[in-house]
KOLTORVO-24867 format. One line per 2 residues: number of its first residue (from 1); their letters; for each residue x, y, z of C-alpha. Coordinates in nm, 3 decimals, always signed. Last residue first. Example, Ala and Ser with C-alpha at 12.3 -4.5 7.8 and 13.67 -1.06 7.14 Angstrom:
<nodes>
2	sa	+1.367 -0.106 +0.714 ~ +1.230 -0.450 +0.780;
</nodes>
This chain:
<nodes>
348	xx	+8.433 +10.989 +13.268 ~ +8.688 +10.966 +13.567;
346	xx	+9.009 +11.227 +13.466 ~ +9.382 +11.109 +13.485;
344	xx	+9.315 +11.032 +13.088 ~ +9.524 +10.782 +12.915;
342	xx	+9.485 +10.821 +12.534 ~ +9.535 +10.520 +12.302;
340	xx	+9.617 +10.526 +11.936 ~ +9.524 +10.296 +11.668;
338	xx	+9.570 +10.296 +11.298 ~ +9.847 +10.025 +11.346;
336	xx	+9.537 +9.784 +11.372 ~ +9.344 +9.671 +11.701;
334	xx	+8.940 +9.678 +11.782 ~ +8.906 +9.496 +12.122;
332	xx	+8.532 +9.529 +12.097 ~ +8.537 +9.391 +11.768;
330	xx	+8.250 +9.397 +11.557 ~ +8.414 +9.732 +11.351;
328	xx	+8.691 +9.478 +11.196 ~ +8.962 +9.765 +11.149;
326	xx	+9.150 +9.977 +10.855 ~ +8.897 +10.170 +10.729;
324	xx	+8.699 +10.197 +11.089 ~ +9.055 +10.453 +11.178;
322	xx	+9.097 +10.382 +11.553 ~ +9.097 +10.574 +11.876;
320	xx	+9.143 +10.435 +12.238 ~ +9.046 +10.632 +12.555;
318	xx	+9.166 +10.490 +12.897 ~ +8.991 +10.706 +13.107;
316	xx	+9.138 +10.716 +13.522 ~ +9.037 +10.685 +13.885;
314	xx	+8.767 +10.431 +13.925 ~ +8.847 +10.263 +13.569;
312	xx	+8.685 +10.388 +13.285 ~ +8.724 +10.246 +12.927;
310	xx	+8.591 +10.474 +12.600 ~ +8.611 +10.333 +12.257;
308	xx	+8.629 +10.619 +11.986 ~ +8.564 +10.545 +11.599;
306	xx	+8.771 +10.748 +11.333 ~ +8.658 +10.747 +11.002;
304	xx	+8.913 +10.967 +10.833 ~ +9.153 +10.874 +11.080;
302	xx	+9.468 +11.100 +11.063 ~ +9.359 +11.397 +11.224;
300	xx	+9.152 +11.216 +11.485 ~ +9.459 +11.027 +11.550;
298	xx	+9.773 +11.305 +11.586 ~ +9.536 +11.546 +11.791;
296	xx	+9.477 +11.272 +12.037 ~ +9.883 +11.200 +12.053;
294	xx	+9.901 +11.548 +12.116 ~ +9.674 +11.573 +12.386;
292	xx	+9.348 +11.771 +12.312 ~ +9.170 +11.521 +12.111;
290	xx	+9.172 +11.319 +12.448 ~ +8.944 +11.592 +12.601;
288	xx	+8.673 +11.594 +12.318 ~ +8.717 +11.201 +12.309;
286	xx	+8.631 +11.198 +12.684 ~ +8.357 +11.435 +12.672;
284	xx	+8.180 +11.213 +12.391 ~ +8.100 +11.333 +12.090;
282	xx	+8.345 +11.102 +11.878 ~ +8.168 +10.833 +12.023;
280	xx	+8.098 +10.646 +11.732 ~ +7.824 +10.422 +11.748;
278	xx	+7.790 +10.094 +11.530 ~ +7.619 +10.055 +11.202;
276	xx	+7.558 +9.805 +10.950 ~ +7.492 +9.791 +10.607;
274	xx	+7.278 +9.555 +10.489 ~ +7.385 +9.258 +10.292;
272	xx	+7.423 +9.262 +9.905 ~ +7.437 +9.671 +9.881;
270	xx	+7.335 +9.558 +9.533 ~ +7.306 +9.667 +9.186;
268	xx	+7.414 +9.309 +9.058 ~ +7.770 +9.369 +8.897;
266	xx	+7.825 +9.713 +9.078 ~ +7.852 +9.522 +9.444;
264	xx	+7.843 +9.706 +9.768 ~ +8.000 +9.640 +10.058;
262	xx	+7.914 +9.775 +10.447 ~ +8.003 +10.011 +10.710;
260	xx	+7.820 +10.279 +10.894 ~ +8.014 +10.514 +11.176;
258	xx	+7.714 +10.649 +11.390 ~ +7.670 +10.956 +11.602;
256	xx	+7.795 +11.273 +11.427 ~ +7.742 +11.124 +11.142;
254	xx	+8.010 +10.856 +10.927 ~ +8.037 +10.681 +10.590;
252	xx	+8.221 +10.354 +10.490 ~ +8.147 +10.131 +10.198;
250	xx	+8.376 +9.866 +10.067 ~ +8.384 +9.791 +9.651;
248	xx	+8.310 +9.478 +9.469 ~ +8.310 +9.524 +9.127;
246	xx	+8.684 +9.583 +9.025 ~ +8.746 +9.276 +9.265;
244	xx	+9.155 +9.212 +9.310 ~ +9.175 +9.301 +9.667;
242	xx	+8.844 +9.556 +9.750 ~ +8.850 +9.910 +9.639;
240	xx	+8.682 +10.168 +9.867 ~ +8.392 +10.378 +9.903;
238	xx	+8.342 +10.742 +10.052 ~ +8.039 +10.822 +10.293;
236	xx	+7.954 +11.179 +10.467 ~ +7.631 +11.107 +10.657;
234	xx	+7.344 +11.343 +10.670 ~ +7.155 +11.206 +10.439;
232	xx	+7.177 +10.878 +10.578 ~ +7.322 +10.622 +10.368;
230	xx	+7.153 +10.370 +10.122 ~ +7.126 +10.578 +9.781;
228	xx	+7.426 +10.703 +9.812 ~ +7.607 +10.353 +9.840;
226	xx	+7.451 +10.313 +9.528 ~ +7.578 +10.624 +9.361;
224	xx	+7.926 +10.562 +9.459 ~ +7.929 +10.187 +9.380;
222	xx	+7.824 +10.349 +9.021 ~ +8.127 +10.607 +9.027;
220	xx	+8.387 +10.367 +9.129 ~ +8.269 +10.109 +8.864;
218	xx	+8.397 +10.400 +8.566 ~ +8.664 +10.514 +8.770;
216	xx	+8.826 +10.103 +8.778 ~ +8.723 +10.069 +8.434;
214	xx	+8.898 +10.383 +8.391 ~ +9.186 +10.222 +8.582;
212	xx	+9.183 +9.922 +8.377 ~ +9.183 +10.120 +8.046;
210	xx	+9.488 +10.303 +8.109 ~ +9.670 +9.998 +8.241;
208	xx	+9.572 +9.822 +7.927 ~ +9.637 +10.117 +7.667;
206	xx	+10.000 +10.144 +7.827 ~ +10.049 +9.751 +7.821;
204	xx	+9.983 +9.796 +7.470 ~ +10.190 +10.058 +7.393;
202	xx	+10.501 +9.961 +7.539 ~ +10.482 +9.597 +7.397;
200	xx	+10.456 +9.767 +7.046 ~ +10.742 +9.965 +7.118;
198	xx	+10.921 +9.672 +7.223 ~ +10.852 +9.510 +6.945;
196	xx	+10.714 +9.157 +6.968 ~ +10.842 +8.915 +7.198;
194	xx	+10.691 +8.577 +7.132 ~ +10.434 +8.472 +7.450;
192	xx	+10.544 +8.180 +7.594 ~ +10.590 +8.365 +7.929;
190	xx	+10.319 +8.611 +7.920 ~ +10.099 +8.347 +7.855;
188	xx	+10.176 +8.170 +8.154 ~ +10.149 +8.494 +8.417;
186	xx	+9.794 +8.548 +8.194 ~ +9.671 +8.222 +8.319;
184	xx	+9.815 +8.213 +8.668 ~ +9.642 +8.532 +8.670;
182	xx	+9.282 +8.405 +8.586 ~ +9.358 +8.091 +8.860;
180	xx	+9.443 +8.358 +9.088 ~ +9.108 +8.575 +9.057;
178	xx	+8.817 +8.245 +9.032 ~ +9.037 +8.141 +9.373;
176	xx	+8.923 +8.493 +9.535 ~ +9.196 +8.722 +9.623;
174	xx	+9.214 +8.788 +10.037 ~ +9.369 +8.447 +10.165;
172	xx	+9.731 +8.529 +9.966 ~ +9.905 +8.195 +9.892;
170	xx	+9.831 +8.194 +9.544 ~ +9.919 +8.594 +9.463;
168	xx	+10.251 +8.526 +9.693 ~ +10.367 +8.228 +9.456;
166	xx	+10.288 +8.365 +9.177 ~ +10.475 +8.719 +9.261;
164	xx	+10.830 +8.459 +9.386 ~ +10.769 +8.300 +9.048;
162	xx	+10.794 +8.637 +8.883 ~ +11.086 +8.725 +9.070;
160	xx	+11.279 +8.389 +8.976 ~ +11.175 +8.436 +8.621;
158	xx	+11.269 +8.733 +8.538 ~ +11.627 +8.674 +8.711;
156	xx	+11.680 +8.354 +8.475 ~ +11.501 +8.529 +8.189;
154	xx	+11.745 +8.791 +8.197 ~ +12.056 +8.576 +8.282;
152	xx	+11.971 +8.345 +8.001 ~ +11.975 +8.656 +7.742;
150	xx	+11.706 +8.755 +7.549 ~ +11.747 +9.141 +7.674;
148	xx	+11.469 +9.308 +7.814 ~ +11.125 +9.413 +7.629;
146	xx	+10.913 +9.133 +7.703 ~ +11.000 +9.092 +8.079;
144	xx	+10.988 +9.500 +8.131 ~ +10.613 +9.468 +7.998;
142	xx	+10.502 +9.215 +8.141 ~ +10.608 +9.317 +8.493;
140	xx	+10.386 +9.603 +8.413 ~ +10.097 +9.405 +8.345;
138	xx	+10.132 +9.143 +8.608 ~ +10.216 +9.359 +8.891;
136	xx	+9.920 +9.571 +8.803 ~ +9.692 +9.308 +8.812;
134	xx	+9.830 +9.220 +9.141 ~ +9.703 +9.534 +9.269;
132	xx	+9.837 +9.639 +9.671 ~ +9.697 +9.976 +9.825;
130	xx	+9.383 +9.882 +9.687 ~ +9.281 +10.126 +9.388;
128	xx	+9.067 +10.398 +9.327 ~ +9.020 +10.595 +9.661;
126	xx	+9.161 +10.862 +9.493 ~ +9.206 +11.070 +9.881;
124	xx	+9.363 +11.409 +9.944 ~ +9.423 +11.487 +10.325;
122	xx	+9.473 +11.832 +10.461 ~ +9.776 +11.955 +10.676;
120	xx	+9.814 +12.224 +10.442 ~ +10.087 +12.452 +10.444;
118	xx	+10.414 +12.216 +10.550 ~ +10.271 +12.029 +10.390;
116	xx	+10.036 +12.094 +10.044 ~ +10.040 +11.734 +9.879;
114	xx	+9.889 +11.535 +10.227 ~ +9.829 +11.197 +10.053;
112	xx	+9.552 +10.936 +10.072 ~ +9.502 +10.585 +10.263;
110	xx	+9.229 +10.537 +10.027 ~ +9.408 +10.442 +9.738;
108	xx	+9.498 +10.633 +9.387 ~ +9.719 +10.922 +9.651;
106	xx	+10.015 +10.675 +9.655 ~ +10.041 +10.619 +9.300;
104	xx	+10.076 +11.023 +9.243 ~ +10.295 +11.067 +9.581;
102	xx	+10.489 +10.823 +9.420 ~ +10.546 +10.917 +9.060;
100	xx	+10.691 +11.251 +9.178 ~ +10.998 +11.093 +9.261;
98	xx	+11.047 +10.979 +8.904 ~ +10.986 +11.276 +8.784;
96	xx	+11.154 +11.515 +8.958 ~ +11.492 +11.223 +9.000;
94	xx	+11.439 +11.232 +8.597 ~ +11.512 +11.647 +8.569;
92	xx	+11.726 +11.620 +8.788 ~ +11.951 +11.373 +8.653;
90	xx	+11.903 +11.472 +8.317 ~ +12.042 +11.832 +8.419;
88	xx	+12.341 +11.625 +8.606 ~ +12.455 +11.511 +8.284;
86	xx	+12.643 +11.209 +8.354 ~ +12.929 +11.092 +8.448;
84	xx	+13.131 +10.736 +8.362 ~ +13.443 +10.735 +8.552;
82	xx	+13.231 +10.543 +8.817 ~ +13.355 +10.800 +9.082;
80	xx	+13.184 +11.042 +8.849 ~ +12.916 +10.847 +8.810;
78	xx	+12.900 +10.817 +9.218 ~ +12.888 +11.211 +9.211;
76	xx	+12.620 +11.250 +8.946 ~ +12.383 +11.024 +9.170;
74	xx	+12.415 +11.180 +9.485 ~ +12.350 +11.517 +9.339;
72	xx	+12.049 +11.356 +9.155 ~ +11.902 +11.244 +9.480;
70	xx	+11.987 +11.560 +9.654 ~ +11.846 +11.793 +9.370;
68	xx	+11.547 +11.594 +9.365 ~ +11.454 +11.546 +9.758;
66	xx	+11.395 +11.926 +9.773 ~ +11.130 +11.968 +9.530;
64	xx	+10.977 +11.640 +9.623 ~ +10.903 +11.749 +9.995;
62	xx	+10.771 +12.067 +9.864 ~ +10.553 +11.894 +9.677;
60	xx	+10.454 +11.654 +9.945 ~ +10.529 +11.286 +9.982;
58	xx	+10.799 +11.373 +10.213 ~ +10.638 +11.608 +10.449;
56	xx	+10.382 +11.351 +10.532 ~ +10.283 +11.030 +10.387;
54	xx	+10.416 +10.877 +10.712 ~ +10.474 +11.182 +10.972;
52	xx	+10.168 +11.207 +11.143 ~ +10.094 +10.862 +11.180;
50	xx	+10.427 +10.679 +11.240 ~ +10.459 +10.935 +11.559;
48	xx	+10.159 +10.834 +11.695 ~ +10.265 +10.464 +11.654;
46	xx	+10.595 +10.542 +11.875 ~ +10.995 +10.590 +11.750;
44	xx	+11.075 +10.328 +11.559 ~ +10.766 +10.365 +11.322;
42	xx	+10.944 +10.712 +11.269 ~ +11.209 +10.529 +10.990;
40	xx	+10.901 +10.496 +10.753 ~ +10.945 +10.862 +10.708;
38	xx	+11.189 +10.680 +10.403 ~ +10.878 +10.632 +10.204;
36	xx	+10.948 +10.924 +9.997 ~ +11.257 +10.704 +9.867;
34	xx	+11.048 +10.481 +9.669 ~ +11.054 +10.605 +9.349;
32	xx	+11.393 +10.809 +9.361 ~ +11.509 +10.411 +9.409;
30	xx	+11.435 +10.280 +9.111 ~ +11.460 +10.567 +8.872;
28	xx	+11.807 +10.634 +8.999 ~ +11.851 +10.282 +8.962;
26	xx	+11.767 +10.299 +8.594 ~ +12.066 +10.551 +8.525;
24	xx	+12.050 +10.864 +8.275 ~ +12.157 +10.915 +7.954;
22	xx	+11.815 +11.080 +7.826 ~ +11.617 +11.043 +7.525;
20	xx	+11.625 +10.631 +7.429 ~ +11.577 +10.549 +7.790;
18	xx	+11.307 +10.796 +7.872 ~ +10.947 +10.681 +7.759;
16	xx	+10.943 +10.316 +7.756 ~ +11.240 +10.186 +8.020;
14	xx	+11.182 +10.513 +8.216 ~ +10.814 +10.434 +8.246;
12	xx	+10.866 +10.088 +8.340 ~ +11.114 +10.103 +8.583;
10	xx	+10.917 +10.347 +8.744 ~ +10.572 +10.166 +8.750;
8	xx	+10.777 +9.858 +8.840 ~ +10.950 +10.038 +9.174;
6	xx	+10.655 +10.198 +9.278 ~ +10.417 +9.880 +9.200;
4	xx	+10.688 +9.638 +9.449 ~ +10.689 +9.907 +9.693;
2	xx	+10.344 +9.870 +9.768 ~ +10.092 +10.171 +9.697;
</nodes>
C-alpha cells in the first residue's frame, strides 16, 4: 500500500485502541509503519536490485522481529533526552505492532509479500485491494479529523491535508468521474458533520472499513469464478482490483505458451470484452539461458506473470522480461519498473 494508508491506518489504530492503555508516542506509530519500506534505498543501485530486495527481508517476520527492538531503542533514548521517558516495554511492544501493520496492508494487493525470508523466497498475494484506495483515505482520515482536538490549529492542518487528498482524487485520470464526485460528497459531510464521541467515531469507521473489505472478498470471489469459467484449463489465473471500482476487477492467467489478460465485471456477469492473449516466450532457449544470469533469476522470480520479448542482432540476444500486471501487453516496446533486460553474447 501507499504511504499515505500506512501512516493513517497506524495513526488510527493507536489513536482508537492504544492511546488510553499505553504511554507511548504517535510518531513511533507513524514512522514504525513505514519504515519496512526503507529497501527503497536499492532503487539507487540498479532495477534488478529494486526487485529482489523491495518487500524483501524487511517486510518479513524476521525482518520485523529485529526492526522492533531498534525502533523502540531509538525511541526510549530521545525520551530520555526529552526528559520525558517512557516505558521501553510499551515501546516494544507498539513498534511490534505497529511495524507489523505493514507487511499485513502490503500483502491485501497484488504486488504481494515474501513473510518467510531469509527461508522462503516465496510470494504471498491478497490480491484484494489496489495498491492505492481513496476510500480508505477518506474513512480513516475521518476518523482522526473527528476525534482530534477542536482547536483552530487542528482543523487548520486537517484541512490543508485533506484538501491536498481532494485535490489529487480529482486530478487522478484512473477514478471514474461518477467515483470523485461520490467522494467529494462524503469529504463535505465529513466536514460539517458534528463530532460525536470519539468512541462512537471509532466504531463506526471500524464497522465501515470492515465491511468494505468483505464487500471487497465477497466481489473478489465472484470475479474469481467468472474469470474461471473463461480461461483455459490449464492456465493458472488470479484477478485484481481496479482504482476505486469494487466491481470491476483485472484478469490475468498464464500457460506454458500464452499470458491472457482481460476485465471482468461482477455487476453484469460479464467478462465485458474478450480476453485476449499474447505469447509468452518463457519456453524459449533464450529465456531458459537468460534465467540463468542473476539479473534473469531476479525477474522471473519476481514476475508472477512474466512475458519474455526476444531481440537478435547478428552477434548477440537482447532478452527483456516484464511482469504483464504491471504493463500494456499491446506494446511491443513493453516498459514499467518491472522490467529487466538480459544481454546474451549468444545468436538465438
Amino acid at each position: 500500500m501507499d504511504n499515505l494508508t500506512h501512516s493513517l491506518f497506524s495513526s488510527f489504530l493507536y489513536r482508537a485502541y492504544f492511546e488510553s492503555r499505553m504511554r507511548t508516542n504517535l510518531s513511533l506509530w507513524i514512522v514504525g509503519a513505514n519504515l519496512p519500506d526503507i529497501d527503497i534505498v536499492s532503487l539507487f543501485w540498479s532495477r534488478s536490485a529494486y526487485l529482489e530486495h523491495h518487500r524483501g527481508i524487511t517486510h518479513s517476520v524476521v525482518g520485523i522481529l529485529l526492526e522492533a527492538p531498534i525502533l523502540a531503542l531509538a525511541f526510549y533514548l530521545w525520551s530520555r533526552r526529552q526528559k520525558k521517558p517512557l516505558s521501553y516495554t510499551y515501546l516494544l511492544f507498539s513498534s511490534l505492532i505497529t511495524l507489523a501493520t505493514h507487511p499485513l496492508l502490503d500483502w491485501l494487493n497484488d504486488y504481494g509479500i515474501r513473510p518467510w525470508l531469509p527461508f522462503d523466497n516465496r510470494w504471498y498475494y491478497g490480491d484484494l485491494l489496489f495498491v492505492v484506495d481513496p476510500l480508505i483515505w477518506l474513512l480513516l482520515g475521518a476518523g482522526l479529523y473527528l476525534t482530534s482536538k477542536n482547536s483552530f490549529r487542528t482543523k487548520l492542518f486537517y484541512g490543508f491535508i485533506g484538501t491536498l487528498i481532494w485535490l489529487l482524487v480529482l486530478s487522478a485520470p484512473q477514478p471514474t468521474g461518477l467515483f470523485k464526485l461520490i467522494w467529494t460528497a462524503l469529504f463535505l459531510v465529513v466536514v460539517i458533520t458534528k463530532r460525536p464521541q470519539p468512541s462512537t467515531t471509532y466504531t463506526v469507521v471500524t464497522g465501515l472499513l470492515l465491511c468494505y473489505l468483505l464487500l471487497l472478498a465477497a466481489m473478489q470471489q465472484k470475479a474469481l469464478l467468472l474469470a474461471a469459467s473463461t480461461m483455459p484449463s490449464q492456465a493458472r489465473f488470479s484477478v485484481s482490483p481496479t482504482v476505486a471500482n469494487p466491481f470491476e476487477w483485472r484478469v490475468y492467467a498464464q500457460d506454458s505458451d500464452w499470458f491472457y489478460y482481460g476485465r471482468v465485471n461482477v455487476l453484469r456477469n460479464s467478462t465485458g470484452q474478450t480476453i485476449s492473449k499474447i505469447a509468452s516466450y518463457i519456453r524459449h532457449p533464450a529465456a531458459v539461458k537468460a534465467r540463468m544470469t542473476s539479473e534473469g533469476m531476479v525477474a522471473f522470480d519476481f514476475c508472477r506473470y512474466p512475458i519474455v520479448e526476444i531481440d537478435t542482432t547478428q552477434s548477440r540476444t537482447r532478452v527483456t522480461i516484464t511482469d504483464g500486471r504491471y504493463t500494456e501487453p499491446t506494446e511491443k516496446q513493453r516498459k514499467s519498473f518491472s522490467t529487466i533486460t538480459v544481454e546474451l553474447s549468444e545468436q538465438y
